[in-house]
N, C-alpha and C positions, 0 to 999 in steps of 0.2 A: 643421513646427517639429521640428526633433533634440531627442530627447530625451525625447519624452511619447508614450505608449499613447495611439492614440486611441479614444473611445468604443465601446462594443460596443453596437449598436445592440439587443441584443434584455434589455438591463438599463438597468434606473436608473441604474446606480453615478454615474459620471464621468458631467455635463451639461456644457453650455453656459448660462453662467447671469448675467443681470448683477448686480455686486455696488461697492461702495464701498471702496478699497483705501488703507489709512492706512501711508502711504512717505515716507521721505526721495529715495530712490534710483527713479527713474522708467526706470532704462535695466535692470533685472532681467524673464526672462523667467519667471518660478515666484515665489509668495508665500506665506507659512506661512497658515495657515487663522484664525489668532490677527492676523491682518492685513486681513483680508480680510472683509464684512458682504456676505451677498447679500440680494438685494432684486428687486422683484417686477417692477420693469419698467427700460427706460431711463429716464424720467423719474424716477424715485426714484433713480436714483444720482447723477442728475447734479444730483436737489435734494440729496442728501446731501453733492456735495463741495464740500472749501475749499482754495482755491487755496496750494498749498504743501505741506499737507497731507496731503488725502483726494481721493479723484481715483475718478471713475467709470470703469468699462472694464466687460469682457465676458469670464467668464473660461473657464478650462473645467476641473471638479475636483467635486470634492473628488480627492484621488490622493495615494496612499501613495509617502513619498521613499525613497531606498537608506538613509537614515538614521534610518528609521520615523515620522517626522513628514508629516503632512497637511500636503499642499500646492497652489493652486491655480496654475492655469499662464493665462498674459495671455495673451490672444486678440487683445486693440485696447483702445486708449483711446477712451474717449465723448468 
């Protein structure tokens, strides 16, 4: 994906992580962190969403924007 640092595998920082993403817009490739609820497994996000709404995926973040805002970046939708 253009655009994102990937992981440094010998930190935590930036995971792969699944989370619950509350959107209008399902075609954006990066989400503010105030968007964005992770959670422990795939089964918990995809109990958490609502169709139209809140939508499960797999993200990969937390990650610092050019604009100083945390953001997490889309992996896949569940």
């Amino acid at each position: 994906m253009r655009g994102f640092v990937p992981p440094d595998p010998e930190t935590k920082v930036s995971e792969i992580k699944f989370a619950v993403i509350t959107t209008k817009r399902t075609t954006r490739q990066r989400y503010p962190a105030a968007c964005v609820e992770i959670v422990a497994d795939p089964q918990a996000a995809l109990d958490g969403a609502q169709p139209g709404q809140r939508y499960a995926a797999r993200v990969l973040g937390p990650s610092k924007s050019s604009e100083g805002q945390f953001i997490y970046y889309l992996m896949e939708w569940l």
